[in-house]
N, C-alpha and C positions, 0 to 999 in steps of 0.2 A: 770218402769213408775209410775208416782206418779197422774197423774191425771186418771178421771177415762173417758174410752175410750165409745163413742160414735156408737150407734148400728142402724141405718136405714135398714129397710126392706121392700123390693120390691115388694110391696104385689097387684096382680092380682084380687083381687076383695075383698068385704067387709068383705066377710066371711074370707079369705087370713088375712086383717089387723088385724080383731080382734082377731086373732090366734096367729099372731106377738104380739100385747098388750099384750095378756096374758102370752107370753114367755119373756118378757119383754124388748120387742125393746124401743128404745126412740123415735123411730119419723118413720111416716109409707110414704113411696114415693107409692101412688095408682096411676095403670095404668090398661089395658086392653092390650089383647094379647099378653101375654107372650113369646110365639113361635116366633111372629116377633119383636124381641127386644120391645116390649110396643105402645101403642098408648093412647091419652086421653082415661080416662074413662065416661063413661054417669050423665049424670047430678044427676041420681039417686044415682048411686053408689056415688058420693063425696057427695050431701045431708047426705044420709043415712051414711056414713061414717064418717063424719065430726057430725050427732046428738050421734054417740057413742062412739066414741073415747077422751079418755082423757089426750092420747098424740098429741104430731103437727103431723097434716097432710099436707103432700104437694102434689102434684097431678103434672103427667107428662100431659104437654100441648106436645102434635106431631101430626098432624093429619095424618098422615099413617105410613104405613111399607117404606124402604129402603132407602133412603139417605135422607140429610140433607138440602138439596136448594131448596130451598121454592118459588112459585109464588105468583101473587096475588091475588088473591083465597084464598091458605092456609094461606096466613096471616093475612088475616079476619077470616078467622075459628079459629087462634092462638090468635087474640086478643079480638075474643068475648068467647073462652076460658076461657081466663085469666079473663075477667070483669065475669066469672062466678064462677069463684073462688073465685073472692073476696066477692060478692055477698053473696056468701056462709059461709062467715069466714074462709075460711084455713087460713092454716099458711105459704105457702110456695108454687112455682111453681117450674118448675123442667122444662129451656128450653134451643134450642139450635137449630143457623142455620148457614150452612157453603154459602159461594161462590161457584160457578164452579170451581177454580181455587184451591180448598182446606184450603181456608182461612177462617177464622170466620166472617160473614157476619155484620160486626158492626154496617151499618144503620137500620139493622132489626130486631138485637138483643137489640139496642137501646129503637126502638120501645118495643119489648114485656118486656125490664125492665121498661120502664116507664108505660108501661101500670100498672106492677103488684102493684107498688105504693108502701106500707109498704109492701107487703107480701116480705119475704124473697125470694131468688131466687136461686135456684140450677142448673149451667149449667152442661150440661148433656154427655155422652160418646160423641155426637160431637165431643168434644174435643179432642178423639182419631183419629177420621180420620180425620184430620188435618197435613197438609204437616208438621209442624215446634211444637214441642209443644212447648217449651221455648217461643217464639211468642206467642204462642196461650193463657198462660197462663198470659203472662202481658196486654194484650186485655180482658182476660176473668176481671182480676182486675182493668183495665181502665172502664169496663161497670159497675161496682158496684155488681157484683156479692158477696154473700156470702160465695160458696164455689162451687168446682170442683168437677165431678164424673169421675172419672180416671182409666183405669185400666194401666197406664203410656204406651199408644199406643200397647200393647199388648194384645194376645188373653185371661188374666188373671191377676187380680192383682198381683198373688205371680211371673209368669211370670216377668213383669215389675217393680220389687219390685226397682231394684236401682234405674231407668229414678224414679219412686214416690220418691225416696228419695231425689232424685235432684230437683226434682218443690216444696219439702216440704221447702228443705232450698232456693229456689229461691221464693221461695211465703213469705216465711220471718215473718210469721204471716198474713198479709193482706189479707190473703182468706185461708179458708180451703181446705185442697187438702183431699177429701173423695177416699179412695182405696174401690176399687169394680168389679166385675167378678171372680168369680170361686171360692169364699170365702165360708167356711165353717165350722164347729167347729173344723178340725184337725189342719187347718190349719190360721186362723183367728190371733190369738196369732203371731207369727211368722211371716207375712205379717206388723204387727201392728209395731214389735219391728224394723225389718229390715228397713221401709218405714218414720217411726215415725209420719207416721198419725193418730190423734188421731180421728177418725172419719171414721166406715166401714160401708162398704153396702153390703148387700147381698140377697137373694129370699127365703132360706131356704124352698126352695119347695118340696112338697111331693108328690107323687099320691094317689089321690082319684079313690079308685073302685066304677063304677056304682052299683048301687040296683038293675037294670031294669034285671026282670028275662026272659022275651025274646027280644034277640039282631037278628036282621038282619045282618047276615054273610057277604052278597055281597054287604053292602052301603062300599066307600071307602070314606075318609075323615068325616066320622060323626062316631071319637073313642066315645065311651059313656063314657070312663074313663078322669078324668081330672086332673090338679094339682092344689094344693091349699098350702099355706104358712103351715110349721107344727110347732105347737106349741113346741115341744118337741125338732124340729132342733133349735128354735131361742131361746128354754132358754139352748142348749148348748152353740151356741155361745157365748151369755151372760157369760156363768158358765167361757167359757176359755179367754174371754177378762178381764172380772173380776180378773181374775187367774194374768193375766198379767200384772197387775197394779205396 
């Protein structure tokens, strides 16, 4: 590979992003709740995220946990979202909403592209639970998206490495197809060459041990331990994408 491959990191909070920065991602997707596949994160966190970082940030806009079909409710929390992103100066949103019926809901995702205006736009694993991806991915480039987050309808990018290598040559350049889920430095390299996605994602998350030197044994759901982006995971990947060139 001759150009050089494109590193986004899934970074859970500000402390997360600027961990990824210093391991030298290129572009930070900040979100909240990790555990439940991500949700927006607080107004604070993309402020403060966005006065320190000196790569693009983009920000997942979702307003909960578990599927992708949205009322109307959520899509006023989606679109005052987005006008707060912009607000903000990011660089980028990161969104996606299906039908009942497993389709990409195109009146709504219309909406939240126009809303985002310049800022670039990243539609999101949506796109994997999606009845049809082939479908799904000339819909995602009929709305003007930028690029795709895919793990090619599987539980893994290296999993779905050929369906990615089939929407790279059916996307034909007109959108980037970003590989992402379960990516890491052993295997990041290898997912890249086989898929020819020049553009991966991944969380490079670590656990952080609590300080807190007494713990209450019998709370259940308040671990004091948590994860956090590690610096160290995300300048390997760098070292083995690099390697890959």
């Amino acid at each position: 590979m001759s150009v050089r491959l494109g590193l986004e990191i899934a970074s859970n909070s500000v402390a997360s992003a600027l961990a990824a920065q210093a391991g030298g991602a290129d572009r930070i997707e900040l979100f909240d709740n990790l555990a439940e596949g991500g949700t927006t994160p607080s107004f604070a966190s993309i402020a403060m995220a966005r006065e320190r970082l000196t790569i693009p940030l983009f920000v997942l806009v979702r307003p909960r946990a578990g599927d992708f079909h949205y009322d109307a409710l959520e899509t006023e929390l989606m679109l005052r979202d987005i006008a707060q992103c912009r607000a903000l100066g990011c660089d980028g949103v990161v969104v996606g909403a299906l039908d009942a019926q497993g389709d990409i809901d195109l009146p709504l995702c219309r909406q939240l592209v126009q809303a985002a205006g310049p800022l670039q736009v990243t539609f999101h694993r949506a796109f994997d639970a999606t009845r049809d991806l082939s479908t799904a991915l000339e819909q995602v480039v009929g709305l003007g998206c930028q690029r795709v987050l895919t793990s090619g309808g599987q539980v893994s990018a290296e999993a779905g490495s050929k369906v990615l290598a089939s929407l790279v040559d059916q996307a034909a350049g007109r959108i980037s197809v970003m590989a992402g889920a379960g990516l890491g430095p052993s295997n990041v390299a290898a997912v890249a060459r086989q898929t020819g996605c020049t553009e991966l994602h991944a969380s490079a998350k670590g656990l952080r041990r609590s300080d807190m030197q007494f713990q209450n044994p019998v709370l259940r759901g308040l671990d004091p331990d948590w994860s956090q982006t590690s610096t160290a995971t995300v300048a390997a990947l760098r070292k083995a994408l690099d390697a890959a060139r």
